[in-house]
N, C-alpha and C positions, 0 to 999 in steps of 0.2 A: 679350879681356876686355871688361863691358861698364862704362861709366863712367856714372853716376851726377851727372847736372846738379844736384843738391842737395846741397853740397859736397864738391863734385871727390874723392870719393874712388871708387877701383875696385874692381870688383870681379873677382877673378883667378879663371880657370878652372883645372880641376883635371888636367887635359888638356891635350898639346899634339899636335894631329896633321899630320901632312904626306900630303896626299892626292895621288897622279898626276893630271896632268891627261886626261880624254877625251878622246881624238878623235874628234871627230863628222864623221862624211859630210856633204857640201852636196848636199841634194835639190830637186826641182822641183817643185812643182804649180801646177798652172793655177787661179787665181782662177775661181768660179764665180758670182759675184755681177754678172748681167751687163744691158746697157741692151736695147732691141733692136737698137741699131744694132751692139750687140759679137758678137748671134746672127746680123746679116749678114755679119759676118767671118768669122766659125768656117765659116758657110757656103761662105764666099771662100778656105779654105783657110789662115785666120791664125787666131793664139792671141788670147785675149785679156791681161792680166794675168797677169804672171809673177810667180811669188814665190820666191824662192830665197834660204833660208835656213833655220837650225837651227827656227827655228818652225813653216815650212809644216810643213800637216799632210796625211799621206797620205791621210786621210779624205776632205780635200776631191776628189780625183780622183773621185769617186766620189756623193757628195751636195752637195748644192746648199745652199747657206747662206752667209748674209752677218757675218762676224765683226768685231769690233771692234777684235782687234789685227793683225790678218794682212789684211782687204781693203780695197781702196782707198776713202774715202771720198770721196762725191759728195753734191754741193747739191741742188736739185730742178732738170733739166733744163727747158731753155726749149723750154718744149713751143708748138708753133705750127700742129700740124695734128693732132685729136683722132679717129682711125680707132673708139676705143671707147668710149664713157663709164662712167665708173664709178659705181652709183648705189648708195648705202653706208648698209646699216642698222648699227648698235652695238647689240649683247645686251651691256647693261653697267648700272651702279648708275646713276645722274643725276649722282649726285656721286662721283666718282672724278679726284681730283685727277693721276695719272698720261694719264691718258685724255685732257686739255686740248689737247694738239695738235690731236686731232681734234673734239675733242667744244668748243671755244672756237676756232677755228681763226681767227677772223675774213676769212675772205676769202684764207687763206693754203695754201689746198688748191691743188694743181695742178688746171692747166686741166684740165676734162672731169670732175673729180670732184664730188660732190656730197654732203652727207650726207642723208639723207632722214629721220633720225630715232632717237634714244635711247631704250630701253627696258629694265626686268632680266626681263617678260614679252611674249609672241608678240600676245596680245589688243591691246594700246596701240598695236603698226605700223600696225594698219587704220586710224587717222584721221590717221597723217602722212603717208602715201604719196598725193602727187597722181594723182589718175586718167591713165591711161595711162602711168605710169611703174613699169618692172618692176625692182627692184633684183636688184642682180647680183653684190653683194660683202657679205660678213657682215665685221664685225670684233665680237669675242667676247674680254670681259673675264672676269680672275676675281671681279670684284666682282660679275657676276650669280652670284646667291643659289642658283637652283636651275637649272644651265645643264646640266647632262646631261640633264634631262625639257624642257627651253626649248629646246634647239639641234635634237634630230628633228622636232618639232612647226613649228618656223619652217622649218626643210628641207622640209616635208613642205606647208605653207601657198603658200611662194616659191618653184617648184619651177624659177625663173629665176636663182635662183644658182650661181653659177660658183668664187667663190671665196670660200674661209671661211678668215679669217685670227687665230691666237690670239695675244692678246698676251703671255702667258708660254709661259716655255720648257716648261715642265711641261702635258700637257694631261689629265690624271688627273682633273680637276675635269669633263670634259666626256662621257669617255669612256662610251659606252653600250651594247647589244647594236645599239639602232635607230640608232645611226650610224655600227656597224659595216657594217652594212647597206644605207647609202644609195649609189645608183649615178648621184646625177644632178649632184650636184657633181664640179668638172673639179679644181680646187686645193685642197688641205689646207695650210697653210702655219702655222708657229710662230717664237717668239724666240727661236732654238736659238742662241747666240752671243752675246747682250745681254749675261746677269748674268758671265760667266763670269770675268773678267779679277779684278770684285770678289770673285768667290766664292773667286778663287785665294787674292786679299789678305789674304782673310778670313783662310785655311787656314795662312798663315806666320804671323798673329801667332796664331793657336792655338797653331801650334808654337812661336813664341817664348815665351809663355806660361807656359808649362810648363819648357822647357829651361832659360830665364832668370829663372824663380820670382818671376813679376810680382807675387804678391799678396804677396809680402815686402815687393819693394820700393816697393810703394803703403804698405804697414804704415809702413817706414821714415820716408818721408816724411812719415806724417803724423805719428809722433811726431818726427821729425826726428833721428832717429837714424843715422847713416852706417854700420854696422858690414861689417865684409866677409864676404863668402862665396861659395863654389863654382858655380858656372850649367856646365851643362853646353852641348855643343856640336851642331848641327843639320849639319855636316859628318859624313858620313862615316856619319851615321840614313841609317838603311832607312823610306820613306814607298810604305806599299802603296796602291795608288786600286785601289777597286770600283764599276766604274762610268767606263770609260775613255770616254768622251765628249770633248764640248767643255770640257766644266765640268774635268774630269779632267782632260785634258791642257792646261791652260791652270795648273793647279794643278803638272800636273810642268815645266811651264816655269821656274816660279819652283825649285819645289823644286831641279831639276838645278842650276843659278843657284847656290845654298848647297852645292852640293857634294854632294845625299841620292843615295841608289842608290831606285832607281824602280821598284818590282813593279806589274803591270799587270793588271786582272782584266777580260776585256770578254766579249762573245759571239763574236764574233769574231775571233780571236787575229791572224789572216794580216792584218788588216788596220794592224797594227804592225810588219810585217817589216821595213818601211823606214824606223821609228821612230828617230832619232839619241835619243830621250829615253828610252827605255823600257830598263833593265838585264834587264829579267827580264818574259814576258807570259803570264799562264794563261787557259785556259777558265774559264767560270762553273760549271762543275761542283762541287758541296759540298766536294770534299777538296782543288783548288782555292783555293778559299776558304780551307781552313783553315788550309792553306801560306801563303797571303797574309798572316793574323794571327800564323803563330808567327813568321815573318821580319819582321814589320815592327815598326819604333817606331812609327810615327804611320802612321794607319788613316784613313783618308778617301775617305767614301762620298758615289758621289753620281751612285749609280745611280737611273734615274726609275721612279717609279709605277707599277707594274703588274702582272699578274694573278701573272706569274714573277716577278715581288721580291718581293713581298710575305711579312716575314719572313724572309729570305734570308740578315739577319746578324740570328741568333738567339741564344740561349742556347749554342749549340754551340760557335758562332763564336767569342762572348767567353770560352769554356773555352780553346781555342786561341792566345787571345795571350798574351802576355808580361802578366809582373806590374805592370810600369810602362807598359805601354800605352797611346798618348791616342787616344783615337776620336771621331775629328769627320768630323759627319752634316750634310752639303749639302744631301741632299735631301729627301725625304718622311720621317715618323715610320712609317711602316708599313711600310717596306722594314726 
């Protein structure tokens, strides 16, 4: 039941269920988020960071990325001997208020790093870069304006960088043929892990939303009216993800948590085999897909940007679900 802080009345569901509990396997993966002195270990024949629990994710064995809930967090090491410098331009707005760590840092950069200069275009670098200094690290906002024709162009000007790093996790804003193209950058790197924990947050009170008929009981409240009624229960829903990612599986974290059964859509299926979270895992293939909408209650995408999603939960898609279906979209409008 859920009760109602604006006099104490409840409201009863119409439902009672008794659900088995799972048993979930204890798995392992190795934290990939590493110093370099943790890459002299692996060297040495030691692990670094173990994580062992219902939330590693088998993903990590396999790609490299720094998450929020799952790896260990670190200060800025006291760095006291600088083998590389870092000389750092920003493709970004001037004013982008996210961006202030760097772009206002006051003196709080690690040693050896340096910024050399903000811009949302390639022309403006020529008069911040002192002579004789080759920058070697891009950091690229989405607040630049026109960053798919800005990001070749500056690759192609600074042909001394090494590392381009994006601040969001999505890089669909960037994406071009000419930097599919480029062979002279050594790192690509993105925020594949940031949003994801809120995005899950997001995803339950969606589904509370709806199952607990929030816009009632906002009604009620403001006429101040108590009256009872039915909420259904988030136990024992089927919640499909298209789009088994970070974003996704940080969203069936919670979901499992309430008790949902877990259908899984990715491109890769094997890479769930050792999934304690996942009930059920399909290919991205269309009838796939459409299995995913007619089994699930709640529908949550949050597959990224690109040329194969694009459209992907169509008109077809929403023929295939259930009449009371809720569908909540993480990620792009165009998938």
């Amino acid at each position: 039941s859920l009760l109602s802080r604006n006099g104490g009345k409840t409201l009863s569901s119409s439902r009672t269920r008794f659900t088995k509990v799972r048993q979930t396997p204890r798995i392992t993966a190795i934290s990939s988020f590493s110093s370099s002195s943790d890459n002299n270990d692996n060297n040495n024949n030691k692990t670094s960071s173990v994580i062992s629990s219902l939330r590693a994710d088998p993903e990590m064995i396999r790609y490299k990325y720094w998450n929020r809930e799952e790896s260990e967090s670190r200060q800025h090491l006291c760095v006291t001997k600088v083998n590389h410098e870092a000389h750092i331009l920003s493709l970004s707005a001037l004013d982008d208020p996210p961006n202030d760590a760097l772009h206002k840092h006051n003196g709080t950069l690690p040693m050896g790093a340096t910024l050399l200069g903000i811009s949302p275009t390639v022309e403006e670098f020529a008069d911040m870069i002192p002579e004789g200094i080759q920058p070697n690290v891009l950091f690229v906002s989405p607040s630049c304006p026109n960053a798919s024709l800005e990001l070749p162009k500056l690759l192609e000007r600074y042909p001394s960088l090494e590392w381009v790093h994006f601040r969001s996790a999505g890089i669909d804003f960037v994406v071009s043929p000419e930097l599919s193209a480029n062979q002279s950058v050594k790192i690509f790197s993105n925020a594949k892990g940031q949003f994801s924990s809120t995005l899950a947050e997001y995803t339950m009170m969606a589904c509370s939303y709806f199952a607990k008929n929030l816009p009632r009981l906002i009604k009620q409240k403001s006429q101040k009216h108590w009256g009872k009624y039915n909420v259904d229960e988030l136990r024992g829903k089927t919640m499909g993800i298209v789009g088994y990612g970070d974003i996704g599986r940080a969203c069936a974290k919670l979901a499992h948590v309430y008790g949902m059964r877990i259908v899984a859509l990715r491109r890769n299926p094997d890479l769930c085999n050792n999934d304690p979270l996942c009930d059920v895992v399909l290919g991205a293939d269309k009838e796939s897909l459409h299995t995913l909408c007619r089994e699930s209650d709640y529908i949550v995408c949050s597959a990224p940007s690109t040329v194969e999603t694009r459209g992907m939960v169509g008109a077809e898609a929403f023929e295939n679900m259930k009449e009371n279906a809720v569908f909540i979209n993480l990620g792009r409008g165009p998938v």
